[in-house]
N, C-alpha and C positions, 0 to 999 in steps of 0.2 A: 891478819889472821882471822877476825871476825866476819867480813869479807870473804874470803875464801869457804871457810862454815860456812856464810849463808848463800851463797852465789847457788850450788847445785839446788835447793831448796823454791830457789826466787824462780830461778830458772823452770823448773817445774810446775811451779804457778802460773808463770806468764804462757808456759806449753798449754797447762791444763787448757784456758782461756782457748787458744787458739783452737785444738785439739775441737773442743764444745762447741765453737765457732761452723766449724767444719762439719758437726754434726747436725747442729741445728740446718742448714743449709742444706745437706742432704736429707735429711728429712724432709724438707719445704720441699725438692725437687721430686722424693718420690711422691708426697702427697698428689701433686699436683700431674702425677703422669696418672698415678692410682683413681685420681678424679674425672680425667680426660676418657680411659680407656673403659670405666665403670658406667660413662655417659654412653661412649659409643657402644658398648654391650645391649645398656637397655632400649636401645632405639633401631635392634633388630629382634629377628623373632627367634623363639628359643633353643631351637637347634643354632643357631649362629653364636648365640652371645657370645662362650666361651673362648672362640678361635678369634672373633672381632676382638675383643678386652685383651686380649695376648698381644693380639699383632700391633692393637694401637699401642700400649705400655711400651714396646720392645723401641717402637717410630718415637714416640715423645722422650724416652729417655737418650734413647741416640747415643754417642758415644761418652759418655758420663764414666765421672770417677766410681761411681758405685759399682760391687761384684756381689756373685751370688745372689743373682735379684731372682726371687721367686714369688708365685701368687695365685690367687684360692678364689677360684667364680665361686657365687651360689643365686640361684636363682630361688626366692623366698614364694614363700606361700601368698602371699598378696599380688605376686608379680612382681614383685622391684627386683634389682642388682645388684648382687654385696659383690665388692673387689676387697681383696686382703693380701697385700704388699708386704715383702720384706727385701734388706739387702743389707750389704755389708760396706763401712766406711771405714779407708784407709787411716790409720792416725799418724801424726809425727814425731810429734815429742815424746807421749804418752807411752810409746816405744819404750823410752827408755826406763819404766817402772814395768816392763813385760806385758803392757795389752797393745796390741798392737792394730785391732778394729773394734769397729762399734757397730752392733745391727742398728739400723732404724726399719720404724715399722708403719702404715699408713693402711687406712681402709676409708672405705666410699659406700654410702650405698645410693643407685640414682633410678627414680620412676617416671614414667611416660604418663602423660599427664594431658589431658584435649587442652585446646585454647577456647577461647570464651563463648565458642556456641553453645548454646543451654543441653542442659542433658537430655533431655527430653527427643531433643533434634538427632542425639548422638549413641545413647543407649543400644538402639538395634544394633546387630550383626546381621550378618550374610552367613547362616545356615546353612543352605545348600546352594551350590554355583554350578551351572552347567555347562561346561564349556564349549562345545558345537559349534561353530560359527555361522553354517550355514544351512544344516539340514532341516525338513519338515519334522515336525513332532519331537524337536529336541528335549519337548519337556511337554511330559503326557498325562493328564491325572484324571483318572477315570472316575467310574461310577461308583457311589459309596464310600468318597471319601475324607475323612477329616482330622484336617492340623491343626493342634491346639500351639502354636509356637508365638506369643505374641510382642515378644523381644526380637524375631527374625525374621532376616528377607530372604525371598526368594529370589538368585537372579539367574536367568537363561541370555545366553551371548546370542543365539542364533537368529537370524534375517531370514530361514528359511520363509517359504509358503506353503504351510502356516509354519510359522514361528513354535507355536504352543497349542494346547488345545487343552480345553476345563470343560469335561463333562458334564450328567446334574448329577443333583442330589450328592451335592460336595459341600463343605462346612470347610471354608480355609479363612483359619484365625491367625493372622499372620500381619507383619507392621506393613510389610511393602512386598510384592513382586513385580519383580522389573524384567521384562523381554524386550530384546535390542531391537526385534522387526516388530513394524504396524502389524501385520495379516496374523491375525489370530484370532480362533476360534472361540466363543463360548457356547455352547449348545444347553447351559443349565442356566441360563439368565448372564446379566453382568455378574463377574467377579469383583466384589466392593473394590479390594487392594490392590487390583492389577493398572499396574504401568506400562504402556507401549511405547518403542522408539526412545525407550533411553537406554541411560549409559551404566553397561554394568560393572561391577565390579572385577578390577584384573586378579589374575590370580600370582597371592604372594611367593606359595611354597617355590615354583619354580627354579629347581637349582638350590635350593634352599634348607633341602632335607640332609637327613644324613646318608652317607654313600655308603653301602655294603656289599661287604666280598663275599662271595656265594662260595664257600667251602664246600667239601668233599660230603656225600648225603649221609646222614647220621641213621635215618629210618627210610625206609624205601616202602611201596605195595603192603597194605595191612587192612588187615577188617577188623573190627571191632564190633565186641558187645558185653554187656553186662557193666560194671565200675570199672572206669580205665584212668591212669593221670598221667600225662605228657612233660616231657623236661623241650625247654629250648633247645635247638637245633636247625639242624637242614634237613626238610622233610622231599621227599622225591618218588613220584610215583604218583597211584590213585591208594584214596583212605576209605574206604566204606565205615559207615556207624550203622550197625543192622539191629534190627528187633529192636527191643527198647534198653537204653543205658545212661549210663553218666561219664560225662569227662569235665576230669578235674586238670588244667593247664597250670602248669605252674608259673611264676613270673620270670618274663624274660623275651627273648627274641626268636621266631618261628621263622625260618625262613625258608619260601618255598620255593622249590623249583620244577617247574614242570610237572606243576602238582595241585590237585583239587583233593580237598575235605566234600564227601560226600554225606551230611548228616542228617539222618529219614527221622521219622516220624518215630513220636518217644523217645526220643534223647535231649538229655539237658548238657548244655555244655555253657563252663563257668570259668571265669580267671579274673583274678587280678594284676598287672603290673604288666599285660600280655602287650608286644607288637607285632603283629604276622607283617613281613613284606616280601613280596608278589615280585618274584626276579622278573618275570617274561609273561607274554599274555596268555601262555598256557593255563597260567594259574589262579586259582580261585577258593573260596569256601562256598559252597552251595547249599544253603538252607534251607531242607524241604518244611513244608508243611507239618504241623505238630510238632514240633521241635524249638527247643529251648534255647536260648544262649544268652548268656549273660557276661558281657566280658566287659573289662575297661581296661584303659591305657595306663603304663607309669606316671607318675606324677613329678619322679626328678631323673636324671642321665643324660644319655646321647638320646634317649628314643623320649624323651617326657614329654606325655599330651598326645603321642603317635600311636594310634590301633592298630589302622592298618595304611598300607605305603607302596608304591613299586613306583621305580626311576620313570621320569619322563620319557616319551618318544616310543613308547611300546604299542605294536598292528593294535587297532581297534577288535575290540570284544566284546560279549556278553556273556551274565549270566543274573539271577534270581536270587531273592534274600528273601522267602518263604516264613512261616512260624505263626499258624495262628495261635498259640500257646504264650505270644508275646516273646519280648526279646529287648534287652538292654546293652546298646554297642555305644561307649563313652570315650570319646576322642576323637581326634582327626579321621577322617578316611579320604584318603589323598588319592583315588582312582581316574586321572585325567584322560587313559586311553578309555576305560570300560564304559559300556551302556548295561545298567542297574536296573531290573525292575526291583521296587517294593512291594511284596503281595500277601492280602491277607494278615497286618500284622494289628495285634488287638493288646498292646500295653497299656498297661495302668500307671507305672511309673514314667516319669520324666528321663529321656536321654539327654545327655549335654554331647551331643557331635557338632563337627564342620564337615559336611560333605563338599566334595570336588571331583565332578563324573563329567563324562562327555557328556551321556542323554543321559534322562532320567524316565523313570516310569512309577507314577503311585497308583496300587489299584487296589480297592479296598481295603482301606485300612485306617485305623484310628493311631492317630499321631502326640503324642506329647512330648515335646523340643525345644531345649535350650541351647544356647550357642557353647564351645568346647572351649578350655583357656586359646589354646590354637587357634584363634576367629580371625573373619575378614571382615573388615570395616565395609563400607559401602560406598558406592562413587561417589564423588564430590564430599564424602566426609571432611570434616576439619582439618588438616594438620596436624598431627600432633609436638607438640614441643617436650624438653625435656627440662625435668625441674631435680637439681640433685640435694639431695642431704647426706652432709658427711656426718658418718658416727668417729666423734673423736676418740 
């Protein structure tokens, strides 16, 4: 009889054990997919993380007891990669006192980290990249002009004859510029920091950004003047900014199609959180002379660190980024078909962009330039490895 009384009870004990067993176990299992997938996250660039960390978690868990498995990218302010894992474990016994699963929980956070070449060696970026491969003047910088950038390099890919050409009376304060062909010109003396015949930097975004669907045109043909503020959408048409004004952008995603911002002289134009991207090579923003802007990129989302954008493989183009009244444009600008002149720009404040243009053109203008979170390392940089710390 005593026996009997205690059998159901024992029994339950011994479940308990196993039940706990089971959970310790899956919990080891998601740790370790959570740690796996939160490595492979931070060892891409930040439009990928997310879809990387997913797909590894889904491959490492594979077909496992655990259900309900869900989980929380965040990409922190330092750069690192938080993963936040959950799922649900079957029980056995415990069944029979009415629970029937157990969540377990697991999180990771993992940073990219150089290997042991001194910082000194590794600190620069790649600022501006010019992509060209072969044309003459793929990287032109004329008369009067000066970069104060002393954390970045300049690199031009093109082998044309000439490769490059540095006019005088130029002040380029800059760690390196590297041009892939010998034949280049300097007309203002030697340039201290210039590099010929090496090897520049590839370009990472490729394929890399986010893809977007070009919806139906939200605002079409408009002219503007006096205080205006803009919502995200799909813009379509020509925009004139006339007489003098303000535009206030609100934060969000612009996207244009077969569409140029025309913005003249005395207009200030402002945003935070903004990303314009440039469906086709119709499109552009064209910054005349005396006009203001002052925009930067998000700092978390789909678009984080991205200004301005348009897909790969689009006909080669031009146009002008004017404003002697200065101008602060903070982020990526990821333009691989367009040829960019800079002209006339006289800021006081520091930008932090990555530029990515076919050719470039600087002419007149005073520069101050840091590299964007978004940067490119520089040929032959180090490797980077990855060092994780789990937040238990």
């Amino acid at each position: 009889m005593v026996f009997a009384v205690l059998a159901l009870p024992l029994m339950l004990a011994v479940g308990a054990g196993i039940d706990y067993s089971r959970i310790v176990t899956a919990r080891e299992v998601l740790q370790q997919a959570v740690d796996a997938a939160t490595l492979a996250g931070a060892g891409v660039s930040t439009a990928q993380r997310n879809a990387v960390a997913a797909s590894t978690l889904r491959s490492v868990l594979g077909p496992s007891r655990l259900t309900n498995v869900s989980a929380i990218w965040t990409t922190n302010v330092d750069g690192s990669f938080t993963g936040a894992a959950s799922a649900s474990e079957a029980l056995i016994v415990s069944g029979l006192a009415g629970v029937t699963t157990a969540t377990v929980k697991a999180t990771a956070t993992a940073v990219a980290s150089s290997s042991s070449t001194p910082a000194s060696q590794t600190s620069a970026k790649v600022c501006a990249l010019v992509l060209d491969p072969s044309s003459s003047q793929a990287l032109l910088v004329n008369s009067g002009v000066t970069v104060n950038a002393t954390n970045c390099e300049i690199d031009a890919a093109s082998t044309g004859s000439p490769a490059a050409i540095f006019n005088s009376n130029d002040t380029l304060n800059v760690s390196k510029i590297c041009v892939a062909g010998n034949n280049v010109i300097q007309n203002g003396g030697t340039v201290g920091a210039l590099n010929t015949g090496c090897t520049t930097a590839a370009n990472p975004f490729v394929s890399a950004l986010p893809t977007v669907s070009v919806g139906s045109c939200t605002v079409s043909n408009q002219n503007y003047a006096g205080a205006n503020s803009l919502s995200p959408g799909t813009y379509c048409g020509n925009f004139n900014f006339n007489g003098t004004g303000t535009l206030n952008l609100q934060p969000g995603l612009y996207v244009f199609s077969n569409t140029n911002w025309n913005i003249n002289s005395g207009w200030t134009v402002s945003g935070a959180g903004v990303t314009f991207y440039f469906a086709d090579s119709n499109s552009y923003i064209q910054v005349n002379g005396g006009a203001t802007m002052n925009v930067s990129a998000p700092t978390t989302g789909t678009y984080a660190n991205i200004l301005m954008f348009e897909p790969d493989g689009l006909a080669k183009s031009s146009y002008t980024i004017n404003g002697s009244s200065g101008h602060q444009l903070n982020g990526l600008i990821y333009q691989p078909s367009r040829n960019i002149t800079f002209n006339s720009q006289s800021n006081v404040n520091t930008e932090y962009f990555t530029l990515v243009v076919n050719q470039l053109i600087l002419d007149t203008l005073t520069w101050n330039v840091a590299a964007a979170p978004l940067s490119i390392s520089p040929a032959g940089a180090t490797k980077t490895t990855m060092a994780l710390k789990l937040i238990k």
